[in-house]
N, CA and C atoms of all chains as a GROMACS GRO file, in nm:
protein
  576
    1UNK      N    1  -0.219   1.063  -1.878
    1UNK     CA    2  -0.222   1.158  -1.766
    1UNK      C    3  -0.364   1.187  -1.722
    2UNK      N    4  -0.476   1.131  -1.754
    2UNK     CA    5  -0.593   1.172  -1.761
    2UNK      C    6  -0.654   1.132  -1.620
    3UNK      N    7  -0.606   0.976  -1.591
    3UNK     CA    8  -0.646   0.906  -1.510
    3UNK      C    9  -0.549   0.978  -1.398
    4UNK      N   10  -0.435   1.038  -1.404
    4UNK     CA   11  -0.371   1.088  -1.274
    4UNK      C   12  -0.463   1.271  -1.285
    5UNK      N   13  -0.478   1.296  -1.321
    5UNK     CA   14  -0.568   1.456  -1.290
    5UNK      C   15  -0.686   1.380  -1.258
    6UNK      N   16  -0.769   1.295  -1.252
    6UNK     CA   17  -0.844   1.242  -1.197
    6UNK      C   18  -0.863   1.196  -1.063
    7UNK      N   19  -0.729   1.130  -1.087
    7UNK     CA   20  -0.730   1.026  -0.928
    7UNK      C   21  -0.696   1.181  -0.858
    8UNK      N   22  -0.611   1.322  -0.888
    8UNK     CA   23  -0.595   1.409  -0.779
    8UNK      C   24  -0.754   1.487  -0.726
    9UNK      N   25  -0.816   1.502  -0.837
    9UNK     CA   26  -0.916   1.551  -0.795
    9UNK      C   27  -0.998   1.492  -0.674
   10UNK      N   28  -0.984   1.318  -0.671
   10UNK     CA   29  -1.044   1.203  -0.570
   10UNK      C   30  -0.996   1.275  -0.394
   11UNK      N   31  -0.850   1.375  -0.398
   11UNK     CA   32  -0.781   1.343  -0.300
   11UNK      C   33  -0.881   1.452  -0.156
   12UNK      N   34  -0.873   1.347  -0.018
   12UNK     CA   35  -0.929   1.392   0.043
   12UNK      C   36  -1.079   1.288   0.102
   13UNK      N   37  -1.091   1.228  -0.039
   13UNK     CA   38  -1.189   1.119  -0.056
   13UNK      C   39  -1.181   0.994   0.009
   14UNK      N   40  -1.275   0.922   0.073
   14UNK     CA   41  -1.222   0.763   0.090
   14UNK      C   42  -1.244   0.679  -0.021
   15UNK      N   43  -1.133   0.619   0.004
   15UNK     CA   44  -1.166   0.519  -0.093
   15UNK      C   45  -1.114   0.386  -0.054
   16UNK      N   46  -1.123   0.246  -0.165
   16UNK     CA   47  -1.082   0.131  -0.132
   16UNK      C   48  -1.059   0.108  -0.269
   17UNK      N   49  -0.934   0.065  -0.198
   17UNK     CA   50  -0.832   0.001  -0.278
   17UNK      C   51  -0.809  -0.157  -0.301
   18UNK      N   52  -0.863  -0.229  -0.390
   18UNK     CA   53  -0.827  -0.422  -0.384
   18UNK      C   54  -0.685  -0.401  -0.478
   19UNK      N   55  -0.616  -0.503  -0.426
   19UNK     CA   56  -0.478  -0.528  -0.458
   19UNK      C   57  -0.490  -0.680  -0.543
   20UNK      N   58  -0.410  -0.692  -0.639
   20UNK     CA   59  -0.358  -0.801  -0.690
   20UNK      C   60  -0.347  -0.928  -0.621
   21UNK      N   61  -0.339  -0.911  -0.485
   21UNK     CA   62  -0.320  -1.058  -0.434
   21UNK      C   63  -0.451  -1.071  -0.315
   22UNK      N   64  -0.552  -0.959  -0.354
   22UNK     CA   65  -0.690  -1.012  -0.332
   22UNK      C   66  -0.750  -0.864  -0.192
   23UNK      N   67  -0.582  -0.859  -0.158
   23UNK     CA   68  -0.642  -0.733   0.010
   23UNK      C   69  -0.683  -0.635  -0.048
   24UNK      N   70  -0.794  -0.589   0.037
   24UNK     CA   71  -0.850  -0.449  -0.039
   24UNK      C   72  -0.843  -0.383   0.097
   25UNK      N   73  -0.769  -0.240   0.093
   25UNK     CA   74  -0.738  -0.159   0.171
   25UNK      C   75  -0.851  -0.005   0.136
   26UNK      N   76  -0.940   0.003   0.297
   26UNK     CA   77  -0.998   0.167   0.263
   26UNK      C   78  -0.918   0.236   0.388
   27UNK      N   79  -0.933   0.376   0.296
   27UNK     CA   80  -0.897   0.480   0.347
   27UNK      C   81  -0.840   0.577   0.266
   28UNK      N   82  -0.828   0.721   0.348
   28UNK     CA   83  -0.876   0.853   0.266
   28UNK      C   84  -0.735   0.900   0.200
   29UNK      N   85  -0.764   0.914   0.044
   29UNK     CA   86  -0.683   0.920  -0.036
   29UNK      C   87  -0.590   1.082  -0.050
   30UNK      N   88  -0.462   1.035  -0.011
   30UNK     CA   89  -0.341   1.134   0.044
   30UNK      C   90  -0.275   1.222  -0.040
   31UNK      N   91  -0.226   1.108  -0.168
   31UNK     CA   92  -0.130   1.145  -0.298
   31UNK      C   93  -0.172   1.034  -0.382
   32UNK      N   94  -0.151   1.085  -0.508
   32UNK     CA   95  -0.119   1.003  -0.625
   32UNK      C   96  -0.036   1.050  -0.717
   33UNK      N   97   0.018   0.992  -0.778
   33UNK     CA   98   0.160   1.026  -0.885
   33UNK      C   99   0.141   0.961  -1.022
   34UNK      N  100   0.239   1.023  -1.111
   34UNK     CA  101   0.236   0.969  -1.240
   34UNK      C  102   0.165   0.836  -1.285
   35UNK      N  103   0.276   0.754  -1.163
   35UNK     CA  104   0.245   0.552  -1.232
   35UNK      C  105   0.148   0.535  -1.143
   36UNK      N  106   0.057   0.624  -1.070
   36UNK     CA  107  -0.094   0.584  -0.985
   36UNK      C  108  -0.016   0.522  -0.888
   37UNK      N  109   0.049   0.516  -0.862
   37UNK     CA  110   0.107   0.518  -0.688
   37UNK      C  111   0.028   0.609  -0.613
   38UNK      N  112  -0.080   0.510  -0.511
   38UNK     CA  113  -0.117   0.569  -0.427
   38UNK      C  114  -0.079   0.560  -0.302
   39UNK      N  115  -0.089   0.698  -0.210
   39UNK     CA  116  -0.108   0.680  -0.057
   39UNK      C  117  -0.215   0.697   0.036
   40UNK      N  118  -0.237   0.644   0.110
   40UNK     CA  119  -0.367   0.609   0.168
   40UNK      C  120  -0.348   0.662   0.349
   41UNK      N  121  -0.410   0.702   0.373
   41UNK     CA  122  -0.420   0.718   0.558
   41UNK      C  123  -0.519   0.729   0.617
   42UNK      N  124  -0.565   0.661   0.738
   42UNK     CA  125  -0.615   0.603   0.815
   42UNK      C  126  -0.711   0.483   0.742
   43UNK      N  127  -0.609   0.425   0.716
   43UNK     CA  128  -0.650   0.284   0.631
   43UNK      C  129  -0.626   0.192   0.775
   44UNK      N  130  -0.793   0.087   0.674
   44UNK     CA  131  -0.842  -0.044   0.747
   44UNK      C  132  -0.846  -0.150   0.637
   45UNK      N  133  -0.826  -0.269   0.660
   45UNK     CA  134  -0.821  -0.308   0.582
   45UNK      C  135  -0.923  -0.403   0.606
   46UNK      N  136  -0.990  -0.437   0.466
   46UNK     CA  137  -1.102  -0.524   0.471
   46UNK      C  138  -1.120  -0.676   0.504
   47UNK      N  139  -1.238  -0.719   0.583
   47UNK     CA  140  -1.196  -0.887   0.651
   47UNK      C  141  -1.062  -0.890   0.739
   48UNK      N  142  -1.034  -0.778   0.831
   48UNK     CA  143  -0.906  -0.768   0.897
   48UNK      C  144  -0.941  -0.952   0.994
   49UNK      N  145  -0.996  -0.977   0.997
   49UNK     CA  146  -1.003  -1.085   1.079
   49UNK      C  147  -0.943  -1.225   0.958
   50UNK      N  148  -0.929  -1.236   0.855
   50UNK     CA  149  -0.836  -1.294   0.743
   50UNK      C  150  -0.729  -1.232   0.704
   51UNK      N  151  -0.714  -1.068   0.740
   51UNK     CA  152  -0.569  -1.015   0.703
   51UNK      C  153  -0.515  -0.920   0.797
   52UNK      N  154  -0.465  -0.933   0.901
   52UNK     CA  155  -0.420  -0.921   1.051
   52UNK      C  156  -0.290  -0.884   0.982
   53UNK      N  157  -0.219  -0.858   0.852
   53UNK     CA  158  -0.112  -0.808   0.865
   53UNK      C  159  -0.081  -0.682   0.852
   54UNK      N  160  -0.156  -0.642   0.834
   54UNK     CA  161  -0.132  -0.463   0.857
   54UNK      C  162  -0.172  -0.422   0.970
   55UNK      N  163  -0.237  -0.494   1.108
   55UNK     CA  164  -0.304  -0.408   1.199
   55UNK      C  165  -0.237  -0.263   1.238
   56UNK      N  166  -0.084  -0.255   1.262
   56UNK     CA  167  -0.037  -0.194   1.294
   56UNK      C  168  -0.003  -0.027   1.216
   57UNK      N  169  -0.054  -0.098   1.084
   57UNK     CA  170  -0.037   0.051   1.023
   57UNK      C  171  -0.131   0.130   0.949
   58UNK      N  172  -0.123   0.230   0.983
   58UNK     CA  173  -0.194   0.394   0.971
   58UNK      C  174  -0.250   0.418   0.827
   59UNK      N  175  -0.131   0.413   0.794
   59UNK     CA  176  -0.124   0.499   0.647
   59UNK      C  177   0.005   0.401   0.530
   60UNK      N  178  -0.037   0.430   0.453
   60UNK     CA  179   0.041   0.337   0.333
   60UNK      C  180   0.057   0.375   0.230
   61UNK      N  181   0.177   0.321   0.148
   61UNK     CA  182   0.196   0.363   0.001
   61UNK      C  183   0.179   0.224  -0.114
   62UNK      N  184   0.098   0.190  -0.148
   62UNK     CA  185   0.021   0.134  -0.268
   62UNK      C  186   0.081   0.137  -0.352
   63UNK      N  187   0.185   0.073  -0.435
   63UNK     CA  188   0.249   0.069  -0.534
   63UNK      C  189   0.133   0.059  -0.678
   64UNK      N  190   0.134   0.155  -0.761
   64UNK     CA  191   0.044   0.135  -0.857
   64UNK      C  192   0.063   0.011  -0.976
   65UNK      N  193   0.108  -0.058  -0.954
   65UNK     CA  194   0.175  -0.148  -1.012
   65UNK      C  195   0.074  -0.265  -0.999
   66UNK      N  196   0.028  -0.301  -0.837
   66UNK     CA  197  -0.054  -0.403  -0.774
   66UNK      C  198  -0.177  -0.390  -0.759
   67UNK      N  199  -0.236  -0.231  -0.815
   67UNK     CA  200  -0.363  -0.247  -0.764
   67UNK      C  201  -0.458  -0.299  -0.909
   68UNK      N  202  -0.571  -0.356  -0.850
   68UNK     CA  203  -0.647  -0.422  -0.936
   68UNK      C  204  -0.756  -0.313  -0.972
   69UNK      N  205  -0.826  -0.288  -0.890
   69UNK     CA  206  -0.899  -0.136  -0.931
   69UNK      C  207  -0.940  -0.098  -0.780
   70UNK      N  208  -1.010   0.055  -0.829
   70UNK     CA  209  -1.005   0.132  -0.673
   70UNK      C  210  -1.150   0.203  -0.669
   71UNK      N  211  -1.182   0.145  -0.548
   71UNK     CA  212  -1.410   0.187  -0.495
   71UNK      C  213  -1.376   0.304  -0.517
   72UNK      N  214  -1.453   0.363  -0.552
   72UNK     CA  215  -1.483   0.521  -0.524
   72UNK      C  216  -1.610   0.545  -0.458
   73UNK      N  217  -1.615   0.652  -0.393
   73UNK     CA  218  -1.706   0.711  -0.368
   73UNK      C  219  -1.828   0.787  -0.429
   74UNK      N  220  -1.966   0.734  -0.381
   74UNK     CA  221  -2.021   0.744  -0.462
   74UNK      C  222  -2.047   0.934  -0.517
   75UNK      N  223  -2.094   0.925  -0.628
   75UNK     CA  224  -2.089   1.044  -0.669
   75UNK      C  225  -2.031   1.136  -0.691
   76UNK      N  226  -1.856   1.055  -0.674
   76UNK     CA  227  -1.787   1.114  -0.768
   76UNK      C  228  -1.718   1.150  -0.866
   77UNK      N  229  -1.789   1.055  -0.967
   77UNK     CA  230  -1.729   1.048  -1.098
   77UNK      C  231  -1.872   1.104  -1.176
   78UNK      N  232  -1.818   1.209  -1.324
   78UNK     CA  233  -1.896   1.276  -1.349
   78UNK      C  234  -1.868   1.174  -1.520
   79UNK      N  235  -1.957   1.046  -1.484
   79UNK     CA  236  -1.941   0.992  -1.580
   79UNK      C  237  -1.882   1.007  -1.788
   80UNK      N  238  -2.019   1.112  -1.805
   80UNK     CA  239  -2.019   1.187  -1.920
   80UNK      C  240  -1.900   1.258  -1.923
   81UNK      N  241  -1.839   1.307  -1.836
   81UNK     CA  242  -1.718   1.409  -1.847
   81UNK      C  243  -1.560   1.350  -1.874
   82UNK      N  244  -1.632   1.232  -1.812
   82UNK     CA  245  -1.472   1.111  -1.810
   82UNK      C  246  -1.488   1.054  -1.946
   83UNK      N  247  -1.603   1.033  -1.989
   83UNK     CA  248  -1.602   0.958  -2.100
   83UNK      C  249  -1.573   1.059  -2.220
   84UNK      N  250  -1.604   1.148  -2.214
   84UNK     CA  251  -1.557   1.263  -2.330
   84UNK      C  252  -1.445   1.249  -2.328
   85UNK      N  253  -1.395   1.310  -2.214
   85UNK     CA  254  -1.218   1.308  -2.175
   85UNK      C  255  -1.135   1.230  -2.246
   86UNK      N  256  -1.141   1.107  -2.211
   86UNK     CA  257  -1.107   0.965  -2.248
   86UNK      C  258  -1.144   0.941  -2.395
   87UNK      N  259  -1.227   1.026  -2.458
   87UNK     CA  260  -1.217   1.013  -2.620
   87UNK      C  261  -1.103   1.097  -2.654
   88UNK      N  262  -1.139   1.264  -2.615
   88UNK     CA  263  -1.058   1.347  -2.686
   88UNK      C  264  -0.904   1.307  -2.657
   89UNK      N  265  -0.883   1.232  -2.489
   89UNK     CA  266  -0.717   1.201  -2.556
   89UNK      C  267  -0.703   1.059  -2.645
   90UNK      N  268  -0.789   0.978  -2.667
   90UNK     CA  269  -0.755   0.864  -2.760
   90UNK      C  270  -0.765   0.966  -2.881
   91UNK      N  271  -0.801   1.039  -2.881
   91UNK     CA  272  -0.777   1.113  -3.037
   91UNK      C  273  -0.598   1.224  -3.030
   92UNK      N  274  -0.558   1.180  -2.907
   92UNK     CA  275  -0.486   1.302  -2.917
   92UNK      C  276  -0.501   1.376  -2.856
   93UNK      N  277  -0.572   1.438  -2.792
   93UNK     CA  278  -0.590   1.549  -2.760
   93UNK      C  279  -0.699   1.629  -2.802
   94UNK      N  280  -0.789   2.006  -0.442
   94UNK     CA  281  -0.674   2.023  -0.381
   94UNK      C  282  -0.627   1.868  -0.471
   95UNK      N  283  -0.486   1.906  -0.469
   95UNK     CA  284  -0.383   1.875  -0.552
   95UNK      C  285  -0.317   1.728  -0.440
   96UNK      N  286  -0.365   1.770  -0.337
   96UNK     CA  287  -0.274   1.624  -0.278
   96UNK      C  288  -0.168   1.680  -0.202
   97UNK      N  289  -0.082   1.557  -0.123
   97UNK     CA  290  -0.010   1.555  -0.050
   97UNK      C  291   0.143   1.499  -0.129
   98UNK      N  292   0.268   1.490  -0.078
   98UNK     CA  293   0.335   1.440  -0.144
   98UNK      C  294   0.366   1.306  -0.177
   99UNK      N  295   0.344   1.210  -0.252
   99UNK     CA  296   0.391   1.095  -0.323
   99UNK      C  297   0.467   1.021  -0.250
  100UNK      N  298   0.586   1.059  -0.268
  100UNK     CA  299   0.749   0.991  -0.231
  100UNK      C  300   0.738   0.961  -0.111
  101UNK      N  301   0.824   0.898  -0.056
  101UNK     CA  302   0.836   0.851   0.055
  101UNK      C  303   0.918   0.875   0.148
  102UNK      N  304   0.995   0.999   0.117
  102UNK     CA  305   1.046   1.108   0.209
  102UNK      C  306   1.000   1.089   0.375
  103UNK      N  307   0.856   1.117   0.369
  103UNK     CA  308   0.771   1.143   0.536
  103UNK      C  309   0.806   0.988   0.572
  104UNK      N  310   0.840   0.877   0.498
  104UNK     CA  311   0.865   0.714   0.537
  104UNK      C  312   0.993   0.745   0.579
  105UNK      N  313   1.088   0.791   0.550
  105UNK     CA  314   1.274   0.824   0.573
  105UNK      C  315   1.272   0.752   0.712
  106UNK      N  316   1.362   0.636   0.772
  106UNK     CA  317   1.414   0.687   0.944
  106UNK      C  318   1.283   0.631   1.073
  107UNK      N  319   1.174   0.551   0.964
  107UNK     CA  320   1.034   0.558   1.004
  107UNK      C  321   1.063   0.368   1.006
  108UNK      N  322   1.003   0.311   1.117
  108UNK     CA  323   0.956   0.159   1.084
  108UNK      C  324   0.853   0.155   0.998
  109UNK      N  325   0.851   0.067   0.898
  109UNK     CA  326   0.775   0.030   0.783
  109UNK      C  327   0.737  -0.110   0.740
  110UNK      N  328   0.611  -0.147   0.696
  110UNK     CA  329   0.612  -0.285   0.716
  110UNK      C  330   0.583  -0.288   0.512
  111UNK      N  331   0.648  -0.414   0.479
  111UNK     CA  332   0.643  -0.396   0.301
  111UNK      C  333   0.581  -0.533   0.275
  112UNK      N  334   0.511  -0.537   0.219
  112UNK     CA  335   0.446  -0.686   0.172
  112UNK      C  336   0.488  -0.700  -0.011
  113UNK      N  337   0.548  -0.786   0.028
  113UNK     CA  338   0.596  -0.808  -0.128
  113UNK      C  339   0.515  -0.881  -0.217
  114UNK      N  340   0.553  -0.905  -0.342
  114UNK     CA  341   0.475  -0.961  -0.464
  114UNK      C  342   0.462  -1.132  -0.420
  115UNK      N  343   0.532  -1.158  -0.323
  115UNK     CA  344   0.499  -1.303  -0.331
  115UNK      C  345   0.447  -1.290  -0.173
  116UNK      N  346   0.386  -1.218  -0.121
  116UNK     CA  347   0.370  -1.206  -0.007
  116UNK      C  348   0.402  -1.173   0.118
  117UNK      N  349   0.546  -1.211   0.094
  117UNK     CA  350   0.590  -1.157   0.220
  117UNK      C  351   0.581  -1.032   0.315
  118UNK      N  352   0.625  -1.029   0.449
  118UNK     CA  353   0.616  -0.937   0.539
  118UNK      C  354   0.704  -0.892   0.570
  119UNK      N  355   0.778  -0.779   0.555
  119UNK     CA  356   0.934  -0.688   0.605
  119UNK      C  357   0.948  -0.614   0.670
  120UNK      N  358   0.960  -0.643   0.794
  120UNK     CA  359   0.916  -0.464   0.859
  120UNK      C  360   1.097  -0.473   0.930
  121UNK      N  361   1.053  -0.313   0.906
  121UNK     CA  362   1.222  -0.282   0.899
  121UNK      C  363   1.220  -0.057   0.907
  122UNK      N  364   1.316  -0.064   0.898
  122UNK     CA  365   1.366   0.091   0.924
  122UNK      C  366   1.426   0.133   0.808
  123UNK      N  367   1.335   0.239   0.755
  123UNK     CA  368   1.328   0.278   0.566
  123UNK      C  369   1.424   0.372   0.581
  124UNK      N  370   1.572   0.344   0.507
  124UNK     CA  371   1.685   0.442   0.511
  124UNK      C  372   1.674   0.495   0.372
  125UNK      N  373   1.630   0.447   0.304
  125UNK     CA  374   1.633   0.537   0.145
  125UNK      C  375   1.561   0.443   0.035
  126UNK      N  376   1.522   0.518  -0.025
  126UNK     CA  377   1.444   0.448  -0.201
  126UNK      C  378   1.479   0.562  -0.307
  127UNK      N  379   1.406   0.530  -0.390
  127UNK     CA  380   1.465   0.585  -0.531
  127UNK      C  381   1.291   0.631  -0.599
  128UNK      N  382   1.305   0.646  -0.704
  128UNK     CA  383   1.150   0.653  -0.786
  128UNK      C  384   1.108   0.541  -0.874
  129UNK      N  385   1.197   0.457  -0.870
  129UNK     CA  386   1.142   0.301  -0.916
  129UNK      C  387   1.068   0.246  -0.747
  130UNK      N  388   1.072   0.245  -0.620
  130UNK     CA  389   1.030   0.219  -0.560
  130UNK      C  390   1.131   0.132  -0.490
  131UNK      N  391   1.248   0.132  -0.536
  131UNK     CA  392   1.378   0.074  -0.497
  131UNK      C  393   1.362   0.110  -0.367
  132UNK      N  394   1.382  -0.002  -0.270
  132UNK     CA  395   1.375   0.016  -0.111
  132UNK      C  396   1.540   0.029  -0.017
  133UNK      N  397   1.576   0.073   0.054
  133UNK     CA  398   1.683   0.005   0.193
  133UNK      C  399   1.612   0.049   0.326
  134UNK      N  400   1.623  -0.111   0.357
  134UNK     CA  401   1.578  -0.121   0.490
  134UNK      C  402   1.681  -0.184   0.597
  135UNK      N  403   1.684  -0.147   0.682
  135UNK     CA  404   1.823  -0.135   0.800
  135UNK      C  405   1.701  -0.223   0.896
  136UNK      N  406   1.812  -0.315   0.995
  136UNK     CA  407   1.786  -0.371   1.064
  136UNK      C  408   1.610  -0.484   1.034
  137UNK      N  409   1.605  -0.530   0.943
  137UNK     CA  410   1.462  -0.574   0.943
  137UNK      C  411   1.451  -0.700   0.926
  138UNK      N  412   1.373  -0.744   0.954
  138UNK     CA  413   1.268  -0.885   0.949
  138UNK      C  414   1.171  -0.929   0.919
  139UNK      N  415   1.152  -1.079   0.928
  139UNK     CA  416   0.971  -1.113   0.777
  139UNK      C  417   0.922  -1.140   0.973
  140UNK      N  418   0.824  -1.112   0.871
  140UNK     CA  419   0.684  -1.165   0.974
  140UNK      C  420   0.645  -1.279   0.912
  141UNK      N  421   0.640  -1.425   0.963
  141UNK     CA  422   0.576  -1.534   0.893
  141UNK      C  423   0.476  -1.598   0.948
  142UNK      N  424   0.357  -1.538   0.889
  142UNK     CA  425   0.230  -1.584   0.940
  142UNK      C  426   0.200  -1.692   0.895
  143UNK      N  427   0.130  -1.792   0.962
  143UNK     CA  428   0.042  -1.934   0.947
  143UNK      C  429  -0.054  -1.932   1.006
  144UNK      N  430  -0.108  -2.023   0.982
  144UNK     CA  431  -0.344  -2.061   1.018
  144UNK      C  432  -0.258  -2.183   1.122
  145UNK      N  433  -0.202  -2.208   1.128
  145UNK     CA  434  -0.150  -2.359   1.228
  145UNK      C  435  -0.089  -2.272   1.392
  146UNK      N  436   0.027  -2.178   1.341
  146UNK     CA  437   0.083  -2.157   1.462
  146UNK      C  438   0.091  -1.980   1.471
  147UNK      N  439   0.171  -1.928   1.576
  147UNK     CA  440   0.180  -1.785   1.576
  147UNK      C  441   0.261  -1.717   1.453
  148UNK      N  442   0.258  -1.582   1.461
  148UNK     CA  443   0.370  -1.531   1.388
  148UNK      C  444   0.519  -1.577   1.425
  149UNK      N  445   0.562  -1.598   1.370
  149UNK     CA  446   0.715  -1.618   1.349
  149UNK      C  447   0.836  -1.533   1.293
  150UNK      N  448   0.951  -1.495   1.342
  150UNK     CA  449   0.986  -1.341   1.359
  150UNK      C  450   1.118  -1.368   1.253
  151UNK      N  451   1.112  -1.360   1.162
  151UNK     CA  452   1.296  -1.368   1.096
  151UNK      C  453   1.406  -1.278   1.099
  152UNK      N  454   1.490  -1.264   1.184
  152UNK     CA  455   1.569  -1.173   1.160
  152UNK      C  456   1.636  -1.164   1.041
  153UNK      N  457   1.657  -1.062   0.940
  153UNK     CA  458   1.741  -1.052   0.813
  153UNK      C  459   1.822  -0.967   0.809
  154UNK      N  460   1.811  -0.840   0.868
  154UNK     CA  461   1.943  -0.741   0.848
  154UNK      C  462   1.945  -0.661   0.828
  155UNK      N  463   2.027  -0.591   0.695
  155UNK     CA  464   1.963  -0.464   0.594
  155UNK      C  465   1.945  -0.543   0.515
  156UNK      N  466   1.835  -0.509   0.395
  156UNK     CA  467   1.815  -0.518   0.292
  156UNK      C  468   1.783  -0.460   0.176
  157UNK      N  469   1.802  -0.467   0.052
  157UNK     CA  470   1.814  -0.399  -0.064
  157UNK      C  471   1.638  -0.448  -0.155
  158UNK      N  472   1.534  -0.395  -0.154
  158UNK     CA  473   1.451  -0.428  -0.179
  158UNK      C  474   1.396  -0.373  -0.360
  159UNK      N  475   1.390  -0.436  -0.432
  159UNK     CA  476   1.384  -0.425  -0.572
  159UNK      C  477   1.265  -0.357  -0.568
  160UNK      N  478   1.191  -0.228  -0.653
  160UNK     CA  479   1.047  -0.212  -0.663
  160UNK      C  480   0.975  -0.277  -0.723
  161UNK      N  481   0.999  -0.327  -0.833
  161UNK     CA  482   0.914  -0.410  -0.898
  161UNK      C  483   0.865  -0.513  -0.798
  162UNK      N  484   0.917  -0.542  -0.689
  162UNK     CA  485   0.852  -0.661  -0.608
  162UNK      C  486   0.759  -0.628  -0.474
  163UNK      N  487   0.767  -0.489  -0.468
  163UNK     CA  488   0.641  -0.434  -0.423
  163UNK      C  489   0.534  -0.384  -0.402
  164UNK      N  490   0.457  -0.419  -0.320
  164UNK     CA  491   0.307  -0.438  -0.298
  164UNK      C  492   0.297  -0.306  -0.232
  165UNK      N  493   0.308  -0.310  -0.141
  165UNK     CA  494   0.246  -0.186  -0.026
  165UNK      C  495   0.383  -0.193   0.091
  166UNK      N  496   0.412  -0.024   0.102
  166UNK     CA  497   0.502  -0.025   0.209
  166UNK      C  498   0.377   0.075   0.302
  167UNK      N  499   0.396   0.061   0.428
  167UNK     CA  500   0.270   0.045   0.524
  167UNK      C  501   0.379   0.149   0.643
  168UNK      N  502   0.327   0.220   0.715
  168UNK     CA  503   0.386   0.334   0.761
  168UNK      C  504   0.369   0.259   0.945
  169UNK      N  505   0.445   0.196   1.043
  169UNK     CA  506   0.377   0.158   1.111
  169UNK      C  507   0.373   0.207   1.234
  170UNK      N  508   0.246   0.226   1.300
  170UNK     CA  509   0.262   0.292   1.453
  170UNK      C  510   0.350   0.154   1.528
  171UNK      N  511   0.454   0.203   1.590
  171UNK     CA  512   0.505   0.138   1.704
  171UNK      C  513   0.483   0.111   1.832
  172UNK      N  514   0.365   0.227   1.867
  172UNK     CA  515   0.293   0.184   1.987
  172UNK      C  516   0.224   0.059   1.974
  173UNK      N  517   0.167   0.089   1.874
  173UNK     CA  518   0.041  -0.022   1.811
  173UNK      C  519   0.132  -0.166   1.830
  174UNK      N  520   0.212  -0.172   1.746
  174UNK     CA  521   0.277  -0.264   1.722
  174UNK      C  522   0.326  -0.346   1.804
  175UNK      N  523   0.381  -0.256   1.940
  175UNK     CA  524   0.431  -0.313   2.016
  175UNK      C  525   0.349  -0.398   2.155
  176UNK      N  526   0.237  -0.368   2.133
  176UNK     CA  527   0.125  -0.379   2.175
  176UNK      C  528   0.024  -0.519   2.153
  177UNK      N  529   0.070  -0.522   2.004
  177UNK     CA  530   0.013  -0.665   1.984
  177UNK      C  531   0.058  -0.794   2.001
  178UNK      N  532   0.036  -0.934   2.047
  178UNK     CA  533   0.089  -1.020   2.060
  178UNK      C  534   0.074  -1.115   1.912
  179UNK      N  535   0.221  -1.125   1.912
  179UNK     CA  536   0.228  -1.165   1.766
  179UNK      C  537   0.199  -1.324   1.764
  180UNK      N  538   0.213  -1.376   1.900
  180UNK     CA  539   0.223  -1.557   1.927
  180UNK      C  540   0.101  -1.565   1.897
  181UNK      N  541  -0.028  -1.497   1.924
  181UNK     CA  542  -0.132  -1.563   1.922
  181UNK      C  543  -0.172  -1.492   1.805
  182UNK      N  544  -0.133  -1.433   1.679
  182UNK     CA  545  -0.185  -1.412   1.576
  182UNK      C  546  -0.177  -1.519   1.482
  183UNK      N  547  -0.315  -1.579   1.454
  183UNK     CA  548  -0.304  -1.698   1.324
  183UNK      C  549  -0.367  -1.598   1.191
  184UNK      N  550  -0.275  -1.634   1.127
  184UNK     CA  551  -0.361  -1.616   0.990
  184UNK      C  552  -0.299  -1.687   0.860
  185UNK      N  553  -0.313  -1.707   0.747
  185UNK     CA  554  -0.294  -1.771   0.638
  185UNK      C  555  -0.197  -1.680   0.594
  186UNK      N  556  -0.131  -1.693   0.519
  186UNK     CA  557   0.022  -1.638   0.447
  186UNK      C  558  -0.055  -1.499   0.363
  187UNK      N  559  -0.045  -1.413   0.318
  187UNK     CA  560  -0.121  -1.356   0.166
  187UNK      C  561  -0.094  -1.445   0.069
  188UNK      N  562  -0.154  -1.403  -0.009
  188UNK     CA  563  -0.122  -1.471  -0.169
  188UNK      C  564  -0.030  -1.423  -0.225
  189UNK      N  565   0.047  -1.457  -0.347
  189UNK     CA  566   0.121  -1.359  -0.416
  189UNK      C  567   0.008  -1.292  -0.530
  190UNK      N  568   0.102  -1.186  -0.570
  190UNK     CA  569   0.065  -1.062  -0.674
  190UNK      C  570   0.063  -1.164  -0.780
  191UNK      N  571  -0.086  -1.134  -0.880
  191UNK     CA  572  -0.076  -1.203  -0.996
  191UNK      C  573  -0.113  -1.085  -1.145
  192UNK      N  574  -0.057  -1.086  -1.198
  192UNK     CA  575  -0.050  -0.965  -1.281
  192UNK      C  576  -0.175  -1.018  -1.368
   0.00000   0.00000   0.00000
């Protein structure tokens, strides 16, 4: 659950998203849920001139399943704080 | 702030375009899903893009769309959409999802 109280804190943020089969989608992050299902709006998608299949849409839901990892913006990860985090729950809690 | 809602409720009744794990393109009219990501889509069709010729339009129907085989369901303006000429869009297929 660490990484989803995380990704909510992101929300509001832009970000970019690369997918499993290579498209990396930016735009400003809406919702995220349990399995990191994200939604994204006023998403562009990157090299649109190689991936012309989304022109038409706005906003999207990102199955967390496909994404490979996600840009953040800079300065906002409070490195030291994530990395503590990320000990005390490998310990449990 | 905590976010907006998840689900895909605000998608309900909405044209939607879904790119699946092996690539494909579905755009269609989102009548209901589940929380596996289980899709039904009413009245829809692939978009089949190629680098050789235009888009190519498949009619399919309704369909029952598994979640596990999706990528991104994509919310789509219809102005937009209707707007673009799909004959003269070339592009290469996507790839499929590789875990």
């Amino acid at each position: 659950m660490l990484f989803y109280s995380y990704f909510k804190t992101l929300v509001g943020k832009e970000v970019t998203v690369e997918l499993k089969n290579d498209l990396a989608i930016t735009g400003t992050l809406h919702s995220v849920d349990q399995y990191l299902n994200i939604k994204l709006n006023n998403i562009r998608v990157v090299n649109e001139q190689k991936y012309p299949h989304m022109l038409s849409v706005r906003a999207c839901f990102v199955r967390g399943s496909v994404v490979r990892f996600i840009l953040l913006p800079p300065g906002s990860v409070d490195v030291e704080l994530l990395h503590d985090a990320t000990r005390r729950e490998a310990r449990g809690g | 702030m905590s976010g907006g809602e998840t689900g895909l409720a605000q998608y309900v009744d909405t044209t939607v375009s879904v790119i699946t794990n092996d690539g494909r393109t579905i755009v269609g009219t989102l009548r209901g899903y589940d929380q596996a990501t289980n899709l039904i889509l009413d009245e829809c069709h692939e978009r089949v893009y190629s680098s050789k010729s235009g888009v190519e339009q498949l009619v399919l129907g309704l369909y029952v769309i598994r979640g596990d085989n999706i990528a991104v369901i994509g919310e789509v303006d219809d102005d937009k959409d209707a707007s673009i000429d799909f004959s003269a869009v070339r592009a290469a297929p996507l790839k499929p999802v590789t875990h």
